[in-house]
VEXKOL-929934 format. One line per 8 residues: number of its first residue (from 1); their letters; for each residue x, y, z of C-alpha. Coordinates in Angstrom, 1 decimal. Example, Ala and Ser with C-alpha at 12.3 -4.5 7.8 and 13.67 -1.06 7.14 Angstrom:
! VEXKOL-929934
1) AS) 12.3/-4.5/7.8 | 13.7/-1.1/7.1
This chain:
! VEXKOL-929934
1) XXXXXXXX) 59.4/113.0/-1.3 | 58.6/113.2/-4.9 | 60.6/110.6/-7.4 | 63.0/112.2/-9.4 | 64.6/110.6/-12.0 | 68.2/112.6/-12.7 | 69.8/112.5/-17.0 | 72.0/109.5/-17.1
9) XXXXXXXX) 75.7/112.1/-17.7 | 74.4/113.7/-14.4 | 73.8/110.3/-12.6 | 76.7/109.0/-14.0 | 78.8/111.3/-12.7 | 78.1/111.0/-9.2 | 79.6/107.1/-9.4 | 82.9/107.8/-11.6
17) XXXXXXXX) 85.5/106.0/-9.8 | 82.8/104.0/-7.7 | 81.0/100.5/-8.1 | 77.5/99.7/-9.2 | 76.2/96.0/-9.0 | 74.0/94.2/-11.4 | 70.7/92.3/-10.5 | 73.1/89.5/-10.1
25) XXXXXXXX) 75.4/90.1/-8.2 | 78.5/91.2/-11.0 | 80.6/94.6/-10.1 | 80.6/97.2/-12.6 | 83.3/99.8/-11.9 | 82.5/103.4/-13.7 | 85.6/104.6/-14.7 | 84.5/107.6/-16.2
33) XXXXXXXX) 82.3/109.5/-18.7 | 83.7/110.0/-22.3 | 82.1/111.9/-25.0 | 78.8/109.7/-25.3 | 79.8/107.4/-23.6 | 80.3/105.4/-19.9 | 83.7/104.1/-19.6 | 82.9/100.5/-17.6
41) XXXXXXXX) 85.2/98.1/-16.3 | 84.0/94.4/-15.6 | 85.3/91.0/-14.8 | 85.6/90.4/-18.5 | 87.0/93.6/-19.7 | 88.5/94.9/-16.1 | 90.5/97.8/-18.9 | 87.1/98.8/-19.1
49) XXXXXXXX) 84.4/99.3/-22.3 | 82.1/102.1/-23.7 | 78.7/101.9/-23.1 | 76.5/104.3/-24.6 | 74.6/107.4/-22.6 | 71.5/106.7/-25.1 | 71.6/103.2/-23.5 | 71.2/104.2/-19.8
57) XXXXXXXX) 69.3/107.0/-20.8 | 66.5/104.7/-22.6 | 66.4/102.6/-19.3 | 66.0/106.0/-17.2 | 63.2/107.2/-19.3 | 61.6/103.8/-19.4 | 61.6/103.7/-15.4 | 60.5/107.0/-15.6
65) XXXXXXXX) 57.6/106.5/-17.8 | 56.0/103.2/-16.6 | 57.8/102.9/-13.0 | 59.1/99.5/-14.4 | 61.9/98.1/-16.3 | 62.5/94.4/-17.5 | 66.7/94.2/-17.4 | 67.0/92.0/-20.1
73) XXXXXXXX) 68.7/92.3/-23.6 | 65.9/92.4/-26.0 | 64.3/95.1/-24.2 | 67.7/97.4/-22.9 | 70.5/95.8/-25.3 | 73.7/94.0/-25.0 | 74.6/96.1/-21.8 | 71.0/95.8/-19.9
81) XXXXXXXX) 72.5/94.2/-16.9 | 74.7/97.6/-16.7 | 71.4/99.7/-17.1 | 70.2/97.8/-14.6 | 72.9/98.3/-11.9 | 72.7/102.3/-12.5 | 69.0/102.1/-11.7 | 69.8/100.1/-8.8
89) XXXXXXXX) 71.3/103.4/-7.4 | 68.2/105.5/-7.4 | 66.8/105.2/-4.1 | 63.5/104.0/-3.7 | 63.9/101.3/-6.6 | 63.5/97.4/-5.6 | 63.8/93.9/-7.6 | 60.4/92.2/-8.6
97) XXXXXXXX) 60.8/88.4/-7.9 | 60.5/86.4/-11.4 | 62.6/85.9/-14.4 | 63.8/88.0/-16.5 | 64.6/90.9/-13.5 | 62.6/93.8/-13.0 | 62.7/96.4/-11.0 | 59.9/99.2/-9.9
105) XXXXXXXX) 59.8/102.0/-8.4 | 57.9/102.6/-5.4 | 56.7/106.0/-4.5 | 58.5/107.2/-1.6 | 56.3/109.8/0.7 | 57.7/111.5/4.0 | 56.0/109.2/6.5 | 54.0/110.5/9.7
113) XXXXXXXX) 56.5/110.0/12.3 | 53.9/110.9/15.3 | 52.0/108.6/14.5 | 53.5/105.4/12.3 | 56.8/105.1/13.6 | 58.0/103.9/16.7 | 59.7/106.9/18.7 | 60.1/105.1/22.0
121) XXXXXXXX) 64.4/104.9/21.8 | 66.6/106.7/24.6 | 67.6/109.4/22.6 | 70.4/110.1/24.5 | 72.1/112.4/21.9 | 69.5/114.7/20.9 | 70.5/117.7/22.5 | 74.4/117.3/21.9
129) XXXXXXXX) 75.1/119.1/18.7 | 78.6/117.1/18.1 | 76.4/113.7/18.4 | 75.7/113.5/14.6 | 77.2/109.8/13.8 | 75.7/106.4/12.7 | 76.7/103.5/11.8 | 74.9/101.0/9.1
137) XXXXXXXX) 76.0/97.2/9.7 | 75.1/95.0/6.6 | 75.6/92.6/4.0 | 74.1/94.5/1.1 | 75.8/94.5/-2.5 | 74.8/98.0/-2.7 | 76.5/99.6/0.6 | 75.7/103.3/1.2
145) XXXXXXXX) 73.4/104.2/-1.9 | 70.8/104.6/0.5 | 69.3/103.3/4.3 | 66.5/101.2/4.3 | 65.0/98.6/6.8 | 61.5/97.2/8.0 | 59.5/99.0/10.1 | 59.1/95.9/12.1
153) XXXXXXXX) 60.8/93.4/13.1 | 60.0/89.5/12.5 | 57.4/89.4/15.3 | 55.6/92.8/14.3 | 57.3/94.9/17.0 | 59.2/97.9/16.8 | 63.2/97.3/16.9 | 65.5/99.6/17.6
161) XXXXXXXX) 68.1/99.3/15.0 | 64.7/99.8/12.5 | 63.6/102.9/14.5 | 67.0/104.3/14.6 | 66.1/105.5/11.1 | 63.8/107.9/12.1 | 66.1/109.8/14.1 | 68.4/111.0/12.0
169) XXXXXXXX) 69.2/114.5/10.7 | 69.7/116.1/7.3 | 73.8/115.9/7.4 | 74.3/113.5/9.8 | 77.1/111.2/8.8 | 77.1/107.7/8.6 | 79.7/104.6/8.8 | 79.0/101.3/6.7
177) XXXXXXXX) 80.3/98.6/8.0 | 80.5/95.4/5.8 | 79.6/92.2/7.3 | 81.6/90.6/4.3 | 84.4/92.5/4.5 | 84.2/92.6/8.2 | 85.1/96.4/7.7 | 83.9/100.0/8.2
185) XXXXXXXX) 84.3/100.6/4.1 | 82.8/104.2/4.1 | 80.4/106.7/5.3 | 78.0/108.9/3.8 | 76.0/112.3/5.0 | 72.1/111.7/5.1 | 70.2/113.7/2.7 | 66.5/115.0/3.6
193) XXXXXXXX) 63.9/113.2/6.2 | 63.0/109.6/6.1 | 60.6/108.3/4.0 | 58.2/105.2/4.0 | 57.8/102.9/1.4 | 57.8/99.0/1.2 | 61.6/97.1/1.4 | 62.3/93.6/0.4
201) XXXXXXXX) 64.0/92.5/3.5 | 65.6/89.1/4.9 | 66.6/88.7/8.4 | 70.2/88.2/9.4 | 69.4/85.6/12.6 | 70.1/82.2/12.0 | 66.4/81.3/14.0 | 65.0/83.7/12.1
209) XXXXXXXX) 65.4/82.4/9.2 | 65.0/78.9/9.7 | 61.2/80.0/10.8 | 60.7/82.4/7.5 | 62.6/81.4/5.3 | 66.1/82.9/3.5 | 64.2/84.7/0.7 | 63.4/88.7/1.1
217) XXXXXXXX) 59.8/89.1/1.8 | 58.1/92.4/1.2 | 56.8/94.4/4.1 | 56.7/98.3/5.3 | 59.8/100.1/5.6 | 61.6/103.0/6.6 | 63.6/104.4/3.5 | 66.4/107.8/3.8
225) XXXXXXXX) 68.7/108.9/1.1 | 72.5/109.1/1.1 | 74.9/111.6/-0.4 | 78.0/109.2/-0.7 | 79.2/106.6/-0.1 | 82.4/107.8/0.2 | 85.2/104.9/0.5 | 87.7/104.7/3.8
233) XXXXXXXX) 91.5/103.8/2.2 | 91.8/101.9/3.6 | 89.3/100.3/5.3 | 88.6/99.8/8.9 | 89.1/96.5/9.7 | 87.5/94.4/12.9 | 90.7/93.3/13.4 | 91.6/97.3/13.3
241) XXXXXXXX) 89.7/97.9/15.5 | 89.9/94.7/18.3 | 93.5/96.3/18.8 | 92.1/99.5/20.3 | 88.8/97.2/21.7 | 89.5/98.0/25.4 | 89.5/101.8/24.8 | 86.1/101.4/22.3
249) XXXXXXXX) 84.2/99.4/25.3 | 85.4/102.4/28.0 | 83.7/104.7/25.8 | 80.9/102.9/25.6 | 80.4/101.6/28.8 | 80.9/105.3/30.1 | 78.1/106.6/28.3 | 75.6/103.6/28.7
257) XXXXXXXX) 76.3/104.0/32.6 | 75.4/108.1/32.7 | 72.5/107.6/29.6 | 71.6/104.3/29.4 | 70.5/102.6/26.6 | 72.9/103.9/24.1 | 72.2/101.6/20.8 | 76.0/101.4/20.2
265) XXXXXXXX) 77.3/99.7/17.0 | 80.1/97.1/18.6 | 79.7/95.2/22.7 | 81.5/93.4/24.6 | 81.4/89.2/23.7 | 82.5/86.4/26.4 | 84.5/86.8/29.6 | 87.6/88.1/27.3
273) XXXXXXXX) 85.0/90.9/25.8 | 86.0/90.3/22.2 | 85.4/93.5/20.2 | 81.9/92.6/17.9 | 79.8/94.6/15.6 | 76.1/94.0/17.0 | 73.3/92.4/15.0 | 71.4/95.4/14.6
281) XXXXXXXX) 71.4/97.3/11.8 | 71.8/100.8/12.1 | 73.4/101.9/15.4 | 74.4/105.3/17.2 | 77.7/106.2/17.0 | 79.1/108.5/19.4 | 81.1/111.2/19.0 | 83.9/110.6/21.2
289) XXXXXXXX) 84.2/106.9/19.4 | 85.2/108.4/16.2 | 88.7/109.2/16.6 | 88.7/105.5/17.7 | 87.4/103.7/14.7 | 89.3/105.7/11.9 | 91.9/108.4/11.8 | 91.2/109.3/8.6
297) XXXXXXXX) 90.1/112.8/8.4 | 86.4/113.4/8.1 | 84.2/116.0/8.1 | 81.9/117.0/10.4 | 78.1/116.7/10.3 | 76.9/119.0/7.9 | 76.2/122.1/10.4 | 72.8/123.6/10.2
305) XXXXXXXX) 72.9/127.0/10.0 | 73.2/129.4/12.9 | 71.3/132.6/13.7 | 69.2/134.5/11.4 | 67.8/138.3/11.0 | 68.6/140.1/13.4 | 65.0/141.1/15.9 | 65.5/144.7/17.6
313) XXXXXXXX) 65.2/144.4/21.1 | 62.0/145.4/22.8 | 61.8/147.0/26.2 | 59.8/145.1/28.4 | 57.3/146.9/30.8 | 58.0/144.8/33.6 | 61.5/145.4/33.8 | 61.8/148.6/36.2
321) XXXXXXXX) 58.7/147.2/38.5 | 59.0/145.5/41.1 | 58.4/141.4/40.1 | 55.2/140.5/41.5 | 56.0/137.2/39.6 | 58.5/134.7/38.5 | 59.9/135.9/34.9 | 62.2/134.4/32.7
329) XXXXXXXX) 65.5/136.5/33.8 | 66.9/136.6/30.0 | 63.5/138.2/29.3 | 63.4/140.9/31.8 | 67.5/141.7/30.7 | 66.4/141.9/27.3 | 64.0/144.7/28.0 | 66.3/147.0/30.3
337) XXXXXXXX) 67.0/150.5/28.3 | 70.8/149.6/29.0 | 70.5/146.5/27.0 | 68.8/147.7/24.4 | 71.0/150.6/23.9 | 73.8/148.6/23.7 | 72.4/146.0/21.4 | 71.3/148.3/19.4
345) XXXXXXXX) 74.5/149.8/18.9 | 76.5/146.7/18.0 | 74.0/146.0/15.4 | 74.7/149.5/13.9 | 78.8/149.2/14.5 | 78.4/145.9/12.6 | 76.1/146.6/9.8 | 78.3/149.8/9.2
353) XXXXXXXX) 81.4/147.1/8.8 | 78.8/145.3/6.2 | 78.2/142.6/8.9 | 75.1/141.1/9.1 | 74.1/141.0/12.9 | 72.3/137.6/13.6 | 69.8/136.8/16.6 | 69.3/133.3/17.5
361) XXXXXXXX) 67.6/130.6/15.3 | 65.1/128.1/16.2 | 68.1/125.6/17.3 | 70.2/127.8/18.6 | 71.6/128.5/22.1 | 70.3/131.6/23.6 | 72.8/134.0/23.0 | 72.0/137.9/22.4
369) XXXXXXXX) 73.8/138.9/19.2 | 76.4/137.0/16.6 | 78.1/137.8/13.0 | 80.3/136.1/11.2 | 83.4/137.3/9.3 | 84.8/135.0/6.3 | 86.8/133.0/9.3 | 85.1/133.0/12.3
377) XXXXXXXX) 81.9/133.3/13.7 | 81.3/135.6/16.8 | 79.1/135.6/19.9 | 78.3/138.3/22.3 | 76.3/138.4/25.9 | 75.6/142.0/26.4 | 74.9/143.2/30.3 | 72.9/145.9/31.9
385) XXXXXXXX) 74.9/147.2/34.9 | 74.0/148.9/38.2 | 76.1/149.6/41.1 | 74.2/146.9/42.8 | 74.2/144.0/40.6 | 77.3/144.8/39.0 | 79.5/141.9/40.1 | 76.8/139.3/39.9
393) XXXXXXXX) 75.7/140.8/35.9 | 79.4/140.4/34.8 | 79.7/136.7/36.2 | 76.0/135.2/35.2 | 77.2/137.1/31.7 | 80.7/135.3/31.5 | 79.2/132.2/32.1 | 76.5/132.0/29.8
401) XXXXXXXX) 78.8/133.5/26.7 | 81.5/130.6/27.7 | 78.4/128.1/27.3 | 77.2/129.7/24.1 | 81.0/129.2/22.7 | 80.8/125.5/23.8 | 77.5/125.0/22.5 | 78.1/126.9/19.0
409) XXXXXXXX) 81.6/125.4/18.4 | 79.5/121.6/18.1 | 77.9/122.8/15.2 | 79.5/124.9/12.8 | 83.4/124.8/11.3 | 84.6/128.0/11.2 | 86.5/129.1/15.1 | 83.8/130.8/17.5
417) XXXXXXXX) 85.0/133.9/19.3 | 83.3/134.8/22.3 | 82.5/138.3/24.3 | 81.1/139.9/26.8 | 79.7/143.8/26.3 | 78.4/145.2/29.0 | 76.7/148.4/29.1 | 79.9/150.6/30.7
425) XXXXXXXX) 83.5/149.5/31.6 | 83.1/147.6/34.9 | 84.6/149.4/37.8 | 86.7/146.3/38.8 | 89.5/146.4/36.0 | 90.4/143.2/37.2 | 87.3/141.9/35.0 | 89.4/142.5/31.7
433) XXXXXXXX) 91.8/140.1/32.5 | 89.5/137.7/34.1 | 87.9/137.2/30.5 | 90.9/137.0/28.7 | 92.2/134.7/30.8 | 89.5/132.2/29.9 | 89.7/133.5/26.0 | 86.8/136.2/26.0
441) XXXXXXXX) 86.8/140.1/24.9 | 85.4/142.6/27.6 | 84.2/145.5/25.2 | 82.2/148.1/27.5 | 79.2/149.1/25.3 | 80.3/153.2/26.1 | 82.6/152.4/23.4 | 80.8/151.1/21.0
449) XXXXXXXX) 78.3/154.1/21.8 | 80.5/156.9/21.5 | 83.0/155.2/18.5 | 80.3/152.6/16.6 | 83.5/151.8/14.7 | 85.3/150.3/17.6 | 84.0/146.6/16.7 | 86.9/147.3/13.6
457) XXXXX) 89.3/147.5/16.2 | 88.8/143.8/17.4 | 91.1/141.6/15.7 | 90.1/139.0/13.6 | 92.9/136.8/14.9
């Protein structure tokens, strides 16, 4: 990850309305940007007062420049501690002990994962699209500008709610939970891969720091960007969410019994099993907790994008011969002239419709063929069909497009619409209603053969 340094109107402008904190400690609320100037409220002028761009500019270039900068007033001006606070929220920025202040910049690189970090966790979640949800638990001033722990813990071994880090996803979303407040306050989306860089860092057990020490010490660390935070109104308070406690621990205790280790953010405390944020500090949240700890309305995790170019099906030379061999089935049905034919002409009705037919991407389900209109997204299972295998085509093809629907609908916004096209019109017309019964459209590839233009006549409602 390379350090980029954004102008100060554009940085700015990504905190109007939002709080920045000083090297000390002191809240600076950004009101907004005016002409040439930063519109800031503090505890002495909470009506708020101009500072100028130039100013937070100078510091911005000076960081830039020398990869340090001193906050005090004879080097920044009268508002320094304010510069200050704004480089605060560049990620992969840290405070240099000693007086006056400084703080560096650190070069952040995208870390070897194989072989420096700890990958050892239960990832339970990693092949459940809709499991996309953390949850940070700290006491930092700066909440949500970024993630960032040790690599290790205080003994030199790996610790889960470190690790955790290393498993997240570009657009995952995730919860902050203030130990001050003793309140989910927001959540952010995560931005790029994680990176590596040292972190100032002091432990939040009591033995722990009676052995080190309360001061941050300087160690490896696992750093990730944020887009956010963005603030829950209002927020989520532990005593929030103690009143739906016995529902959150079901959950929970559901999935660690089928998974597991599950790294949850809250357990169970005493006999009474008193609702309690853990003491690690980022956790997996799952999906079906959400609705639980806010019902604010959220988005979902940014979707990654599904399908790409369409690949014209090749026949396969094994697929009339006898199988001397087990073969992957999809494979050999892939390569039947029936197939092929009929793939081939939903591409063409589709592309003649200016849809862009899509086969599937890297993380995708297997499906043959999908498009998407401007509101929903489509997925098709096309069958080859002989007299013989007729009955046992249509259900194996049912099932997997219902799957592919499932699967698809986890990861993507817009509605998913799902049918099945086998080569001719089955000669059991019961099938039709079969598939609509369970919200799938039968379209016998004949049709689309003899009318291409037949995929108009599916409604897009």
């Amino acid at each position: 990850m390379t350090w980029e340094v954004p102008p100060a109107d554009v940085l700015l402008g990504r905190w109007v309305g939002r709080t920045v904190t000083t090297v000390t400690g002191a809240p600076n609320r950004i009101l907004k940007l005016d002409g040439d100037n930063v519109v800031v409220a503090t505890r002495k002028s909470p009506a708020g007062e101009g500072v100028a761009l130039a100013d937070v500019q100078g510091a911005l270039d000076e960081l830039e420049r020398t990869g340090t900068v001193t906050v005090d007033r004879s080097i920044l001006g009268y508002r320094s501690a304010f510069c200050g606070a704004v480089i605060r929220t560049l990620a992969g920025t840290r405070r240099v002990p000693g007086s006056p202040p400084r703080l560096q910049r650190r070069e952040v690189w995208e870390p070897s994962v194989a072989e420096d970090g700890d990958r050892s966790l239960n990832a339970w979640w990693e092949h459940i699209p809709a499991e996309r949800y953390w949850m940070e638990i700290t006491d930092r001033e700066d909440i949500g500008t970024d993630l960032h722990s040790p690599q290790r813990d205080a003994t030199g071994k790996p610790n889960p709610g470190y690790s955790a880090l290393l498993y997240l996803q570009d657009g995952d979303i995730v919860f902050h939970y203030d130990r001050n407040e003793q309140a989910i306050i927001a959540w952010s989306r995560a931005v790029g891969p994680p990176g590596a860089a040292p972190t100032f860092w002091a432990s939040h057990r009591g033995a722990t720091r009676r052995r080190l020490g309360t001061q941050p010490r300087e160690q490896p660390g696992w750093w990730l960007d944020l887009e956010g935070p963005f603030l829950l109104t209002p927020p989520v308070t532990l005593a929030a969410l103690r009143a739906t406690g016995n529902e959150i621990l079901a959950i929970l205790d559901d999935l660690a019994g089928a998974h597991g280790s599950i790294y949850a953010p809250f357990y169970g405390y005493g006999t009474n099993r008193e609702l309690r944020p853990t003491q690690y500090y980022l956790n997996k949240v799952p999906a079906a907790l959400v609705a639980l700890l806010t019902d604010q309305p959220l988005p979902p995790a940014r979707p990654t994008p599904i399908g790409e170019q369409w690949r014209q099906p090749i026949a396969n030379n094994h697929a009339t011969g006898q199988r001397q061999v087990q073969v992957d089935i999809e494979t050999v049905e892939r390569g039947l002239r029936g197939h092929i034919d009929t793939e081939t002409a939903l591409a063409t009705a589709l592309r003649a419709h200016g849809l862009e037919p899509l086969s599937p991407g890297p993380t995708d389900p297997n499906f043959d063929i999908a498009w998407r209109t401007a509101d929903t997204l489509y997925v098709a299972e096309i069958k080859s069909l002989t007299a013989a295998n007729e009955e046992r085509q249509l259900r194996l093809g049912l099932g997997q497009v219902l799957r592919y629907r499932t699967q698809l609908e986890a990861n993507t916004e817009l509605p998913v619409r799902a049918l099945l096209i086998p080569e001719r019109a089955p000669t059991d017309p019961t099938w039709t209603q079969v598939c609509a019964a369970v919200g799938v459209d039968l379209v016998p590839g004949t049709a689309l053969l003899e009318r291409p233009g037949r995929i108009g006549e599916i409604p897009s409602t």
